[in-house]
Every structure is written in C-alpha cells, then in structure tokens.
Backbone bond lengths (Angstrom), bond angles and torsions (degrees), N, CA, C in turn:
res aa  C-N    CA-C-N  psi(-1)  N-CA   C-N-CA  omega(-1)  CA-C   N-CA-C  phi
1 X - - - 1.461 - - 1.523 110.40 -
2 X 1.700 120.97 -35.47 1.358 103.58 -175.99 1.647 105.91 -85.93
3 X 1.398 127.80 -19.93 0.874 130.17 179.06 1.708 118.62 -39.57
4 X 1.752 99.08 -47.41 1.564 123.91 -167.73 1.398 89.01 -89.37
5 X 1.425 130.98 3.64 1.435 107.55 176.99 1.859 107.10 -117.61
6 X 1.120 97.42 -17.10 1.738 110.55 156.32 1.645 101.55 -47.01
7 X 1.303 96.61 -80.75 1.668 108.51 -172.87 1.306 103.72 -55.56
8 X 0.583 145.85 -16.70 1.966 137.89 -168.24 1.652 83.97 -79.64
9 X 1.472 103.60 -70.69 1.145 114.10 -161.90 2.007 117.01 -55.66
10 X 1.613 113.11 -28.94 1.266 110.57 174.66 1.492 108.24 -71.98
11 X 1.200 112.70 -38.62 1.869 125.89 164.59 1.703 116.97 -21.33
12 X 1.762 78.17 -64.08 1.618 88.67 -163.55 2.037 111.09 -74.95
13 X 1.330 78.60 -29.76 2.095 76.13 165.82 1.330 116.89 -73.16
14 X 0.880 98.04 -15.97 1.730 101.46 -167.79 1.715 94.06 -79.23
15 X 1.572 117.93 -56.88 0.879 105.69 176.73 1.980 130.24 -58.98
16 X 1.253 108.76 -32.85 1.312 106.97 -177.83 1.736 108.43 -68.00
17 X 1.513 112.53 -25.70 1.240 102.28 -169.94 1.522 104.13 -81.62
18 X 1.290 121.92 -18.32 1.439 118.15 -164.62 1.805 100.36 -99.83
19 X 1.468 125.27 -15.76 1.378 134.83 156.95 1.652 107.62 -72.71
20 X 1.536 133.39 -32.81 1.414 131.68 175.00 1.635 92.73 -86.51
21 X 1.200 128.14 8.92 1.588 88.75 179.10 1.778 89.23 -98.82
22 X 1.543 97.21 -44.07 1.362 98.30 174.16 1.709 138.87 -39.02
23 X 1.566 103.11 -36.75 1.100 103.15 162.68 1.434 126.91 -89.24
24 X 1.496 123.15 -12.21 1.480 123.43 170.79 1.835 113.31 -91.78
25 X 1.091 115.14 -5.29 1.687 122.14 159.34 1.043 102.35 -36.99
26 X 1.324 110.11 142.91 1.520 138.42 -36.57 1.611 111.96 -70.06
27 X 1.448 120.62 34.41 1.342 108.81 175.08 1.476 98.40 -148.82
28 X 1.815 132.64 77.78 0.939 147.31 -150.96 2.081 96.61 -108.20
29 X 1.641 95.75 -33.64 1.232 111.03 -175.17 1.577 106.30 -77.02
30 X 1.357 118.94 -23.88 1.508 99.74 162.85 1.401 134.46 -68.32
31 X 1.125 116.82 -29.33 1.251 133.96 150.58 1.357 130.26 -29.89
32 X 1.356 102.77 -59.77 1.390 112.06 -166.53 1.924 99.83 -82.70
33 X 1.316 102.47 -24.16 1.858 106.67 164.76 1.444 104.66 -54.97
34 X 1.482 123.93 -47.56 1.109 132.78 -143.10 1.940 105.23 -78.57
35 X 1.182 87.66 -42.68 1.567 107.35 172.68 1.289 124.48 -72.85
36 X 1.910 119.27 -8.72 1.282 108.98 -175.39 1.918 79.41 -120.98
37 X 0.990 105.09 9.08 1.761 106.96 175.42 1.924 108.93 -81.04
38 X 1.450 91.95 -23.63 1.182 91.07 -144.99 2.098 97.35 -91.21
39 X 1.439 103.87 5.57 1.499 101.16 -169.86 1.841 81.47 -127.44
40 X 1.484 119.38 55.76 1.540 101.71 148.26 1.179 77.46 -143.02
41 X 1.459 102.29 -171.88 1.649 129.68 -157.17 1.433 110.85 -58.09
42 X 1.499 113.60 -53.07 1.423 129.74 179.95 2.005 103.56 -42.92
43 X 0.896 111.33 -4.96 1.330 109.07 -154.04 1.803 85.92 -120.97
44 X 0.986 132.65 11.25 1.410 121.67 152.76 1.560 124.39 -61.91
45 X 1.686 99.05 117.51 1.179 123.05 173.67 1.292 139.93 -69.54
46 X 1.546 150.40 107.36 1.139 129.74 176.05 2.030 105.22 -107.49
47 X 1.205 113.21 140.89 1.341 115.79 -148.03 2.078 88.30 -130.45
48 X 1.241 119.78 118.11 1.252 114.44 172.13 1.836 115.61 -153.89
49 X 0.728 123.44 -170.75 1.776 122.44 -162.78 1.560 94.63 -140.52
50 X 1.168 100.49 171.91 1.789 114.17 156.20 1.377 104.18 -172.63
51 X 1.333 110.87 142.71 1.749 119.13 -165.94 1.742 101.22 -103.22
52 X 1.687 102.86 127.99 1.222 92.38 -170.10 1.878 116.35 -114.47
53 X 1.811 85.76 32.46 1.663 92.25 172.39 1.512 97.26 104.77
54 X 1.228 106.99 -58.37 1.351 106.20 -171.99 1.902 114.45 -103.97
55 X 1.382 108.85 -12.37 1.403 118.47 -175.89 1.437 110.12 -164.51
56 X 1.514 125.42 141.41 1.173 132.73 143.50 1.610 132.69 -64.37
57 X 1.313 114.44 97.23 1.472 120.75 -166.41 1.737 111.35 -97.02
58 X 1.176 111.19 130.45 1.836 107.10 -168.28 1.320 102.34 -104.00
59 X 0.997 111.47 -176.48 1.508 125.61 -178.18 1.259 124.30 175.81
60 X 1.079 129.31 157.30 1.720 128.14 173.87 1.492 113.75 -129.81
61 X 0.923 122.19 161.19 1.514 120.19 178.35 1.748 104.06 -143.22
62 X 1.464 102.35 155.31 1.642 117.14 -178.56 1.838 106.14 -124.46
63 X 1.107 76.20 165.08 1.935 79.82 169.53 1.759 116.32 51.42
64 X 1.426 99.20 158.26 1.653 113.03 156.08 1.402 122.86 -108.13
65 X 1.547 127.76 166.97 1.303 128.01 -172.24 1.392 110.47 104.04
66 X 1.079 124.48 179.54 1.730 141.78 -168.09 1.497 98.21 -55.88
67 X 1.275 118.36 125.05 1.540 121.14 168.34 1.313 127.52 -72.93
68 X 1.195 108.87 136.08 1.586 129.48 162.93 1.054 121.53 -104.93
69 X 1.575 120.72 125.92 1.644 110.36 -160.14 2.129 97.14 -111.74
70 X 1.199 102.78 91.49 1.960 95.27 -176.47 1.605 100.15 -68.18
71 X 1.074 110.15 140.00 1.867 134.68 -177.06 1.606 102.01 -118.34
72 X 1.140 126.87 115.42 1.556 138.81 -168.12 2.054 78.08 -91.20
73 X 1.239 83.75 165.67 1.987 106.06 159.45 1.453 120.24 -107.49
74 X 1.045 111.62 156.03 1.489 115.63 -162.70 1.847 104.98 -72.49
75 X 1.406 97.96 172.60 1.554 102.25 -158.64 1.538 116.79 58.55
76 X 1.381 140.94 4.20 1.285 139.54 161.27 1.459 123.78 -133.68
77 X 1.282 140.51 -154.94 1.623 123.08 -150.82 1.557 77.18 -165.51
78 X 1.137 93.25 166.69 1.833 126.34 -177.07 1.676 124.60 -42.12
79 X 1.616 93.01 -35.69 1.434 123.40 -172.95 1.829 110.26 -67.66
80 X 1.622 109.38 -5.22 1.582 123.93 163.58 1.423 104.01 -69.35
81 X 1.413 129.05 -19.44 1.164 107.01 176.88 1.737 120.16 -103.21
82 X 1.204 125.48 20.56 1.350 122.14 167.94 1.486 127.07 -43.05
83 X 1.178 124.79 -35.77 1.793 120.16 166.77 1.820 96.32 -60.53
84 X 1.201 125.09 -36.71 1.523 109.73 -151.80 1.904 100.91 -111.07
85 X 0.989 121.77 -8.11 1.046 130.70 143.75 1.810 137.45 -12.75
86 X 1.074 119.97 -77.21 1.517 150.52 -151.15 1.845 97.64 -95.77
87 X 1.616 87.34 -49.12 1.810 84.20 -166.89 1.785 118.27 -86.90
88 X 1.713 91.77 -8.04 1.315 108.09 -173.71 1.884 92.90 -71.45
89 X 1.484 103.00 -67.67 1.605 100.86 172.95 1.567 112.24 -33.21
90 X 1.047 117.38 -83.37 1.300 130.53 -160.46 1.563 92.51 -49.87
91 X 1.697 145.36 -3.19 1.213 119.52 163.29 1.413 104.37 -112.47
92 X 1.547 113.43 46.09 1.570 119.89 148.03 2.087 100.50 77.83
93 X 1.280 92.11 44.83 2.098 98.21 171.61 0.935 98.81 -137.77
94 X 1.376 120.31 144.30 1.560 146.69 139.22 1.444 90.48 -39.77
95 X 1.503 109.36 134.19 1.526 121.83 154.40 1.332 120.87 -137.85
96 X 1.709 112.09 126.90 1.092 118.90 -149.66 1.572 78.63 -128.69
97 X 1.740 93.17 148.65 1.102 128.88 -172.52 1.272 128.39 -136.48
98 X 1.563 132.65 66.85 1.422 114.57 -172.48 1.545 114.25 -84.58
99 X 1.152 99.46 159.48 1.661 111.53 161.31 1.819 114.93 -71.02
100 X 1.438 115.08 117.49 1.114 102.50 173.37 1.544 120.49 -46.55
101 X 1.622 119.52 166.75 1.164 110.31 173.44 1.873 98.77 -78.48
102 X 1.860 104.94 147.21 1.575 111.64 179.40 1.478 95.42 92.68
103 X 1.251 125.71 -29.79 1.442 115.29 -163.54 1.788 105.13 -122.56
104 X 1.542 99.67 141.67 1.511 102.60 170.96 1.932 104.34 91.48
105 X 1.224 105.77 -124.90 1.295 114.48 -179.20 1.827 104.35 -107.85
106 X 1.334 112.23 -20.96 1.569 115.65 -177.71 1.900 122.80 -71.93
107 X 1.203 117.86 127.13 1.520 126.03 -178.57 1.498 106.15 -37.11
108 X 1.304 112.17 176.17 0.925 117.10 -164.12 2.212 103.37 -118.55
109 X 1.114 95.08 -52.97 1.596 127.93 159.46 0.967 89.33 106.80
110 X 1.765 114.89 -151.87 1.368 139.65 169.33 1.340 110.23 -102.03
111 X 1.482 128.26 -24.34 1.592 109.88 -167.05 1.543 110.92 -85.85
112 X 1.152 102.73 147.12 1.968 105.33 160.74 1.227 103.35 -44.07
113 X 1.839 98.27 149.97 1.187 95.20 -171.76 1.959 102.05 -91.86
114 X 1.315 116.56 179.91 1.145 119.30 -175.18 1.610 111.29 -171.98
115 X 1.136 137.78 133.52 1.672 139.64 -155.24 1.408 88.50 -81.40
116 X 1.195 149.41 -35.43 1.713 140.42 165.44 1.945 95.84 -51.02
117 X 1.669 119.59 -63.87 1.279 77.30 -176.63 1.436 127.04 -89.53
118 X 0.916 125.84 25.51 1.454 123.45 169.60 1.389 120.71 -91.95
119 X 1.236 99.64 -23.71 2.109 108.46 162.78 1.709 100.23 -89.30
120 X 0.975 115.89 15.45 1.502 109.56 -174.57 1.414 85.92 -106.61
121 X 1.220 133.80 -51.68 1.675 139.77 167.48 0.946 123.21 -61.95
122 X 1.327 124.50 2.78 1.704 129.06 167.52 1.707 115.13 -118.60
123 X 1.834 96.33 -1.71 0.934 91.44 173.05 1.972 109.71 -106.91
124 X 1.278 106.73 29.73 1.387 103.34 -166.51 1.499 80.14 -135.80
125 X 1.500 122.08 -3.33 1.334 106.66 169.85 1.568 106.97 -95.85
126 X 1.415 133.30 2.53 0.962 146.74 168.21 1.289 122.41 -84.43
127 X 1.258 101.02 -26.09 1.989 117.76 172.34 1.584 98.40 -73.14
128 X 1.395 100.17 -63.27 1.815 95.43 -171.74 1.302 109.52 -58.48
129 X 0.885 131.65 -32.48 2.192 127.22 171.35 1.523 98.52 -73.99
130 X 1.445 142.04 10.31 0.773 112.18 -160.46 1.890 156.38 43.13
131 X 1.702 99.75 0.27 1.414 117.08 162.34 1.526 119.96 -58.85
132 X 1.345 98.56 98.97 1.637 112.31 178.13 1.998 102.64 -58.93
133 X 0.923 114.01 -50.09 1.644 141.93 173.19 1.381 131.16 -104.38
134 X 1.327 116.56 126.27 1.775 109.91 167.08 1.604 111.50 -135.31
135 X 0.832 121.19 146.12 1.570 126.56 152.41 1.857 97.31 -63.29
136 X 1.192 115.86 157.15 1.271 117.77 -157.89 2.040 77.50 -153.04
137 X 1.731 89.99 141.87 1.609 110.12 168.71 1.776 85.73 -148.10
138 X 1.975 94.29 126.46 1.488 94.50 145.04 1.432 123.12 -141.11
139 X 1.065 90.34 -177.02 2.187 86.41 -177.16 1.547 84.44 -129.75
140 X 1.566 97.09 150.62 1.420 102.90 166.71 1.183 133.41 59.12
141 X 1.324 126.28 -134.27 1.666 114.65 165.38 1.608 97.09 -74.59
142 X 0.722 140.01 -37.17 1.853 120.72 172.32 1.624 103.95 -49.65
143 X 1.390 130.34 -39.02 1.311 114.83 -173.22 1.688 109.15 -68.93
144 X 1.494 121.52 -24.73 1.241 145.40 -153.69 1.592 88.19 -86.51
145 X 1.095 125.51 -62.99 1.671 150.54 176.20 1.812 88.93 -58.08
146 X 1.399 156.09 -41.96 1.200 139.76 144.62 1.258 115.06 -23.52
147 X 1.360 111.75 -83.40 1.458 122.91 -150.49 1.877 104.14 -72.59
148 X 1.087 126.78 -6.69 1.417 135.66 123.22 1.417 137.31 -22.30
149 X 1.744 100.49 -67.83 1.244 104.30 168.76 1.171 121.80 -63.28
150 X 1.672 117.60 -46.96 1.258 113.90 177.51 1.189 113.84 -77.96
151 X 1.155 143.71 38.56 1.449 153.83 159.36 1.259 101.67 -89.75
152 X 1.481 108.84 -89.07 1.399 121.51 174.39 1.354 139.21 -61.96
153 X 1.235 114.46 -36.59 1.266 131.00 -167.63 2.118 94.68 -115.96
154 X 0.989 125.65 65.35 1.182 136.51 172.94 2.080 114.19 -42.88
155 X 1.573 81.72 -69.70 1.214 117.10 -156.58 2.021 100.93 -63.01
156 X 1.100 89.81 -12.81 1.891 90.21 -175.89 1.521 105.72 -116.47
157 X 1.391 107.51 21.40 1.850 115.63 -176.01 1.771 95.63 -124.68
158 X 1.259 98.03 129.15 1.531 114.87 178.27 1.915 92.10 -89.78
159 X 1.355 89.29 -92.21 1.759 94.66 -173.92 1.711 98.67 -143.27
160 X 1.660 92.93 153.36 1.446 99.70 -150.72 1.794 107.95 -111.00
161 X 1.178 137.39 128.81 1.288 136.89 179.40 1.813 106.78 -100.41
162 X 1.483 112.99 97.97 1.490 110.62 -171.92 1.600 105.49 -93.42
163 X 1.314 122.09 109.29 1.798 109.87 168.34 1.271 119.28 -99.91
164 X 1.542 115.33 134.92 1.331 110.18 174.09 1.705 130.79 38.19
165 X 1.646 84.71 27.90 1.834 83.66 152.64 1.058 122.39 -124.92
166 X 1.752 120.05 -171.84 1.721 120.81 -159.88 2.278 77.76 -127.60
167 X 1.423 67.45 161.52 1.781 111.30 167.05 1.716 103.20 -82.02
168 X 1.259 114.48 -33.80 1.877 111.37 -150.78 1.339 87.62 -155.09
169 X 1.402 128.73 157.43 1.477 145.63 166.96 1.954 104.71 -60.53
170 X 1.001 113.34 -30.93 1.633 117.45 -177.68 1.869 101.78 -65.91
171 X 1.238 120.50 -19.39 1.247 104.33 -174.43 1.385 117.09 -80.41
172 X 1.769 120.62 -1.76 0.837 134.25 -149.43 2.135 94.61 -97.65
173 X 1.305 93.72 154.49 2.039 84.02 -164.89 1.685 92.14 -91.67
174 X 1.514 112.11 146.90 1.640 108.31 -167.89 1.445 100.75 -47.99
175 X 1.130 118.46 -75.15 1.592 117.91 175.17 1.843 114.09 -11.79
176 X 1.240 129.69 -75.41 1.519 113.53 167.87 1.396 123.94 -52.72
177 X 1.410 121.07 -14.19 1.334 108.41 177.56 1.846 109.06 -92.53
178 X 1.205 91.04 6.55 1.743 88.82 173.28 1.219 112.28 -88.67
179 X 1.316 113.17 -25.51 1.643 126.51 173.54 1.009 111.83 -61.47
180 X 1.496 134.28 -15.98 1.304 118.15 -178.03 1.422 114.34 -99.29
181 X 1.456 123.95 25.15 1.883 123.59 -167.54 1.414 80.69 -121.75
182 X 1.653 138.59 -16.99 1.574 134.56 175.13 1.492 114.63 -59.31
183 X 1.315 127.55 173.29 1.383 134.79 161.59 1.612 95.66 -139.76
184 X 1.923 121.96 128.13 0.939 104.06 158.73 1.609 144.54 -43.10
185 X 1.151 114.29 -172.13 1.853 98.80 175.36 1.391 92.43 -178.81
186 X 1.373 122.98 172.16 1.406 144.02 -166.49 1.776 107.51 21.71
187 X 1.717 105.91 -114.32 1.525 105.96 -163.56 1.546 99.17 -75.99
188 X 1.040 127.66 -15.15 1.730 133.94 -165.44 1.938 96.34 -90.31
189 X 1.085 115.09 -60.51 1.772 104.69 149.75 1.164 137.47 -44.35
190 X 1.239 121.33 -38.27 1.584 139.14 175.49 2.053 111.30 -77.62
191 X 1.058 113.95 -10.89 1.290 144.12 -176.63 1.450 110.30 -72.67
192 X 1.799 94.17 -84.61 0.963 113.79 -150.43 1.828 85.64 -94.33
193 X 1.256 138.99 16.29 1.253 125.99 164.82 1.813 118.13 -93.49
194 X 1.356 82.26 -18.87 1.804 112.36 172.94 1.560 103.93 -66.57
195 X 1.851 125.61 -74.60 0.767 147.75 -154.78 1.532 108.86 -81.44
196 X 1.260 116.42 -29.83 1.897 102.41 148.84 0.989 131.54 -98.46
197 X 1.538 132.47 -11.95 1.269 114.96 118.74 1.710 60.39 127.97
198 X 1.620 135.02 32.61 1.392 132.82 176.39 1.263 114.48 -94.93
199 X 1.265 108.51 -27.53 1.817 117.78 -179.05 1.567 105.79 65.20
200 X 1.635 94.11 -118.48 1.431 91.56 -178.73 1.408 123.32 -90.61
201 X 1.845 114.76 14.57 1.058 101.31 -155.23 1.865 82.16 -106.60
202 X 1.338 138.05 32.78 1.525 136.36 -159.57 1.412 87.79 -94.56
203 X 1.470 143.49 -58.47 1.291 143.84 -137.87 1.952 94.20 -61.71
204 X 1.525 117.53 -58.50 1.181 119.79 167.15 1.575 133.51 -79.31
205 X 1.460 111.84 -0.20 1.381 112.94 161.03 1.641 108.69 -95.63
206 X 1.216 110.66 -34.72 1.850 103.01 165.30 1.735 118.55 -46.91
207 X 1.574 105.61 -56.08 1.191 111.92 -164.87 2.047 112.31 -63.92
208 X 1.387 99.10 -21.11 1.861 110.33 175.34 1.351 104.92 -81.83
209 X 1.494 104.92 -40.93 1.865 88.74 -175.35 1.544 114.59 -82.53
210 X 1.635 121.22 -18.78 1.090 114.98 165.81 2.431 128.36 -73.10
211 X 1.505 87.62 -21.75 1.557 111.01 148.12 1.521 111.19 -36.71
212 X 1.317 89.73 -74.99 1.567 110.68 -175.91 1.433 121.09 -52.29
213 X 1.012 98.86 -48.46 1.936 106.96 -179.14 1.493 113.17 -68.33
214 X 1.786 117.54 -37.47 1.211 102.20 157.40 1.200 156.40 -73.75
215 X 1.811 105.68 -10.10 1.580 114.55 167.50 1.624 106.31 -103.25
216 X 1.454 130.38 -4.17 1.207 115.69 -157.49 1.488 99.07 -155.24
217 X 1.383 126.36 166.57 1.558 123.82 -9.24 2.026 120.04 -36.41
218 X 1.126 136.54 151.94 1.281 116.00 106.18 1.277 127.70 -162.66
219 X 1.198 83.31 111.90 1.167 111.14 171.00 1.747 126.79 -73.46
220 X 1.606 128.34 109.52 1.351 117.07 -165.50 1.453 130.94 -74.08
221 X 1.284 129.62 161.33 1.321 121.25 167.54 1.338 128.08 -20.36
222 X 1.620 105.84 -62.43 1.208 116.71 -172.75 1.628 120.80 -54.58
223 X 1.782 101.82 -27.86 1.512 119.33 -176.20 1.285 92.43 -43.19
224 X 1.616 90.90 -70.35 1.415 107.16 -142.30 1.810 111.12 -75.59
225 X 1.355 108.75 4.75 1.608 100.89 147.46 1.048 114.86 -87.21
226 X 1.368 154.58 -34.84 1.603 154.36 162.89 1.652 115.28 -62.85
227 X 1.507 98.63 25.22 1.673 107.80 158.00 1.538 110.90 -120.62
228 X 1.311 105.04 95.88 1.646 104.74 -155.03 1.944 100.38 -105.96
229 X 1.281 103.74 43.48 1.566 112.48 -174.25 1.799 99.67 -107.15
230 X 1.186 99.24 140.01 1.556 107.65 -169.48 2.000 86.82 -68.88
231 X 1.665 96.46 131.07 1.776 99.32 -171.54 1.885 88.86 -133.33
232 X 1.276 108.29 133.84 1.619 105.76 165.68 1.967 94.62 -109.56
233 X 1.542 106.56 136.88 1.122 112.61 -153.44 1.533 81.11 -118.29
234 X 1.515 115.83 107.30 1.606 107.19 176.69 1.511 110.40 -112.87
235 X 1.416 100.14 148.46 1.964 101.58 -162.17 2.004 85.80 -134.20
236 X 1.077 110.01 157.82 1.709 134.19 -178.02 1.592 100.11 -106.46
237 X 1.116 115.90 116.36 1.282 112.63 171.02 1.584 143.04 -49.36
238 X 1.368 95.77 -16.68 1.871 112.47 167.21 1.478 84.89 -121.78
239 X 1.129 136.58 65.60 1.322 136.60 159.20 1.639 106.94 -68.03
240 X 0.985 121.55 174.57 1.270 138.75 138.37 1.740 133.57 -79.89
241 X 1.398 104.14 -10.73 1.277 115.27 176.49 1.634 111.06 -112.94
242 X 1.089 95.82 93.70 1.748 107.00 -175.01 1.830 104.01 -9.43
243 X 1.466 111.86 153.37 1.717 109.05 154.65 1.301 123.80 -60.87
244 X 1.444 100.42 -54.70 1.446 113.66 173.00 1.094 140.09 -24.59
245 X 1.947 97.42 -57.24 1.298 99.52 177.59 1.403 110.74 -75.67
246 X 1.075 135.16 -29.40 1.774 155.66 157.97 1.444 96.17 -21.31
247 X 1.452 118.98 -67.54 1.132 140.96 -170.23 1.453 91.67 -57.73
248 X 1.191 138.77 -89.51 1.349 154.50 -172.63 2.147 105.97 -19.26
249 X 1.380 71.81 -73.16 1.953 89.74 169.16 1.404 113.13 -36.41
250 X 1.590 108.57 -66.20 2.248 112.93 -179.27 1.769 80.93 -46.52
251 X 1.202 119.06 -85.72 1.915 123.40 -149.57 1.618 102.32 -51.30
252 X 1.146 127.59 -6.91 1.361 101.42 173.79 1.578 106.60 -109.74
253 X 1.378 120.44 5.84 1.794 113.23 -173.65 1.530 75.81 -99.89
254 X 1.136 105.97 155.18 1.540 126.17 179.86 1.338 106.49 -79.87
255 X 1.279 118.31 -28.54 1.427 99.68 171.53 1.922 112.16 -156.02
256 X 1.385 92.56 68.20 1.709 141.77 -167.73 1.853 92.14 -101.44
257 X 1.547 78.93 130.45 1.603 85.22 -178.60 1.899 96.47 -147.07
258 X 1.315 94.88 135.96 1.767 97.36 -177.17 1.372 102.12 -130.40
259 X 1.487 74.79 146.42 1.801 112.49 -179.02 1.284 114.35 -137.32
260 X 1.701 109.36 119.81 1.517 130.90 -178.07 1.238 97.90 -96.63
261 X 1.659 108.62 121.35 1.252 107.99 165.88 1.848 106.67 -133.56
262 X 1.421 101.04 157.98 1.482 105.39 -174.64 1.462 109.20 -56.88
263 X 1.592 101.48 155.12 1.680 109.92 172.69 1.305 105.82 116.01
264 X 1.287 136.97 -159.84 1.584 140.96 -148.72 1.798 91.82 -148.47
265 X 1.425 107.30 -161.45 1.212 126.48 164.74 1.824 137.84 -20.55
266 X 1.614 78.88 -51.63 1.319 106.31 -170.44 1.690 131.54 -97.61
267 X 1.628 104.38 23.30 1.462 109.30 -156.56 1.938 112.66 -67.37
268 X 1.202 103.01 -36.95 1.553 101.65 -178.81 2.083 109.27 -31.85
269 X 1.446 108.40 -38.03 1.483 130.87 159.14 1.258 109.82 -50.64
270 X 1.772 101.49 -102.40 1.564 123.96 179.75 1.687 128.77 -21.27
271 X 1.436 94.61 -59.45 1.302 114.38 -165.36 1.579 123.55 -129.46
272 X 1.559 98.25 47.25 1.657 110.09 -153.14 1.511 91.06 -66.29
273 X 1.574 116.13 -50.54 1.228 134.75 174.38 2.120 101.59 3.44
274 X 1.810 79.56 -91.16 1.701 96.38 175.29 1.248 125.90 -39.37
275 X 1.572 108.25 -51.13 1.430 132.49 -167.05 1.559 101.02 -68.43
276 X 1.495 129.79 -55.37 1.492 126.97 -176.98 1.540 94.98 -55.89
277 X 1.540 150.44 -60.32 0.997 142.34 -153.77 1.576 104.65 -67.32
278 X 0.865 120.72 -45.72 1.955 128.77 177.52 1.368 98.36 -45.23
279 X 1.206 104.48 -45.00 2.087 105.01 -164.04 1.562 95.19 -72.03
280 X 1.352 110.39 -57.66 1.349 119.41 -174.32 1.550 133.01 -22.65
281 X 1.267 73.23 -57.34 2.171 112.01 176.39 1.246 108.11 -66.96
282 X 1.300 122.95 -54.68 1.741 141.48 174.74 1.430 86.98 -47.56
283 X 1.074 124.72 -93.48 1.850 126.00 -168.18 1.185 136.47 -63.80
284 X 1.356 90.03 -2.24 1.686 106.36 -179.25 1.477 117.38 67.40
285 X 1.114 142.71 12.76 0.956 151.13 -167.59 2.167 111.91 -90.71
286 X 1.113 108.02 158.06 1.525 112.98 170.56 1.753 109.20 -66.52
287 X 0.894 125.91 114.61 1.731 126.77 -179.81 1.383 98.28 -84.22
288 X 1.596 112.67 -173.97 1.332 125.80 -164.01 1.451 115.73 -69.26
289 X 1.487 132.05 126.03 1.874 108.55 160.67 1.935 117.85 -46.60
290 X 1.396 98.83 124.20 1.607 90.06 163.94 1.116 116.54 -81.11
C-alpha cells in the first residue's frame, strides 16, 4: 500500500509540474527563480488580515521602502505575480499582496461583488500596514479594482499600473463575454477551486464575479478624466480586452499612457519579460536581471 502511495504521489507531481510548465510557457524559468527566491532572506514574509465589516481580507507583504500594492484578477490568487515579485523587492519596495475577497485565505461576505468594494478592501488593507500611499499594479479585475481606487480613493494612489482591464463591460471581446453565462464543472472546477484557493466556496464565488463582469466595470468618461494620477494602461495584443478600448482608456485619463505588449490575457505570466520592463520604466526603478 505505501509503495502505490509513493507512486501515486510521484505521478501526481509529475503531472502538475508538466501541466505548470505548460501553462507558464515560454517563461517556466521564472518560476523556478521564483521558488528558489522564495527560501532566502529577501523572501521574508509578514502575513496579516483586517476585517472589513463585511469580510476578513488577508494579505502578505515582502520587502521595505515605498509600497506597491499587486491586485491579482478574479478567478486566480496572488501567486500571478511570481515574475514581478523578487525584482520588485530587490528594487527596495514593500510588496503587498492581498488575497482577493472569496479568494485565497480571505471571506467571501454577503455583498455582491463590485470593483468599488474590492478597492474598498485594499484600501483597509492599506490602513492595517499603515501605508498612507502606494503605487498600485493590477491585472484584470485588480486593474479594474485600480482605477476604482484612483477614482475614489485619490489621495492614497501614487501612480497606477492598469493590465488588461476595461472601463465598461463593452471592452470585453464577444468571445470572453460568452464565458461569463458558463459554470465550471468536472477537472476545470476541480482546478480552478484549487487555484483560487476557494475550495468549496468557487460554485458561488464564480457565479458573483461572473454577475459582476456582466454589468461592470463602469466607470464613465467623465470619471475617468477626473483620475488625474500618472496611470500606464498595459493591454496584450491577443488580449481579451479589445486595443481600442485600451486605447480609449490611456486618451481619456489625463495623464494615461499605453503600452501594447505581445501575448493575450495572461502576460504578467507569458510575457513578464516585456511586462517587467514597462513597469520598470513607468517607476523608474532597476527591473529584473535577464
């Protein structure tokens, strides 16, 4: 019996590592930086929560110096940011990391979800660190959950890194908006209940964020000229989030600047390569050694 449970178990790594290489192609080697980054000193963790009435939201943070607050997108967890991770520390920032609410170790609550409150929970994870200010990077609904903050919450946004999100549900390409009338099921449920870290709570956190994606963001024109924070608005060229509207988004922030870079949806992964140098340049900061 332990024999068959050795092997089960060399099986099943074998398989996840040869399914993670597949999905981190062509950048499998950041990863594996990321993982031997993560057992030296630089890689000290501080791990804390704050309850925001309606949910307990977690988070961890790395490094000292001026904060950066990374915002994952919904249906995935924190662990999207491993290329940007390591080099962000090592160029002298606090990097903060919460768990969306529903995702990771953070509640889920009772309210619908909505990108006001989900910058409302990143902004109370900013109270408990005491960060008066952050530079802010998001992907996805974290980029969506940005342009939120800097809506509302002005005064606690330095400068903003938006990836691959929309202003309005129209920016979205018909093809992703069909995705949102699905419900996962079998290994694609079993997956993605793993990989946000929702367990059993995915069946009703899928069905709110897909709620969500069909009436929202929207945020109007006019908003998004009365967000007068220097924002680099980065879009993937087979994105899912039209150029256009990308395009549309940089010309209406007053001082919105866009950058097309190769790859789809998923570049913070894919195409960190490009993507770390964009941030780099934006903040002025030293980017990663290749």
């Amino acid at each position: 019996m332990k024999t068959y449970l050795i092997c089960f178990c060399i099986l099943l790594l074998a398989l996840l590592f040869w399914y993670g290489y597949v999905l981190l192609k062509p950048m499998p080697g950041a990863f594996v930086r990321y993982l031997a980054w993560t057992i030296t000193p630089a890689a000290t963790v501080l791990r804390g929560s704050t309850n925001t009435g309606d949910a307990t939201i977690h988070y961890v943070s790395y490094g000292s110096g001026p904060a950066v607050l990374l915002l994952h997108g919904g249906l995935s967890n924190r662990l999207i940011w491993f290329s940007q991770i390591p080099w962000l520390v090592a160029a002298g920032r606090q990097v903060v990391l919460p768990d969306t609410r529903g995702h990771g170790d953070s509640g889920l609550g009772s309210q619908e979800l909505n990108y006001r409150l989900l910058a409302s929970d990143a902004i109370h994870v900013l109270d408990k660190l005491n960060i008066q200010q952050a530079d802010i990077i998001g992907w996805s609904d974290g980029g969506n959950t940005a342009l939120q903050m800097g809506h509302y919450w002005p005064q606690r946004v330095k400068k903003m890194v938006v990836i691959s999100a929309n202003f309005n549900p129209l920016g979205l390409i018909p093809d992703a908006l069909g995705e949102t009338h699905t419900q996962s099921s079998g290994l694609e449920y079993w997956f993605k209940s793993w990989w946000t870290g929702a367990g059993r709570r995915l069946a009703i956190l899928e069905k709110r964020i897909k709620r969500m994606w069909l009436t929202r963001p929207m945020i109007t024109p006019v908003e998004l000229k009365g967000i007068v924070l220097p924002t680099l608005v980065i879009i993937g060229e087979h994105d899912i989030i039209s150029i256009g509207h990308a395009k549309q988004m940089a010309e209406l922030l007053p001082h919105g600047v866009l950058e097309v870079i190769p790859g789809g949806h998923s570049t913070p992964v894919t195409h960190s390569v490009q993507l770390n140098e964009a941030i780099a340049n934006f903040f002025g900061i030293h980017g990663p050694a290749q």
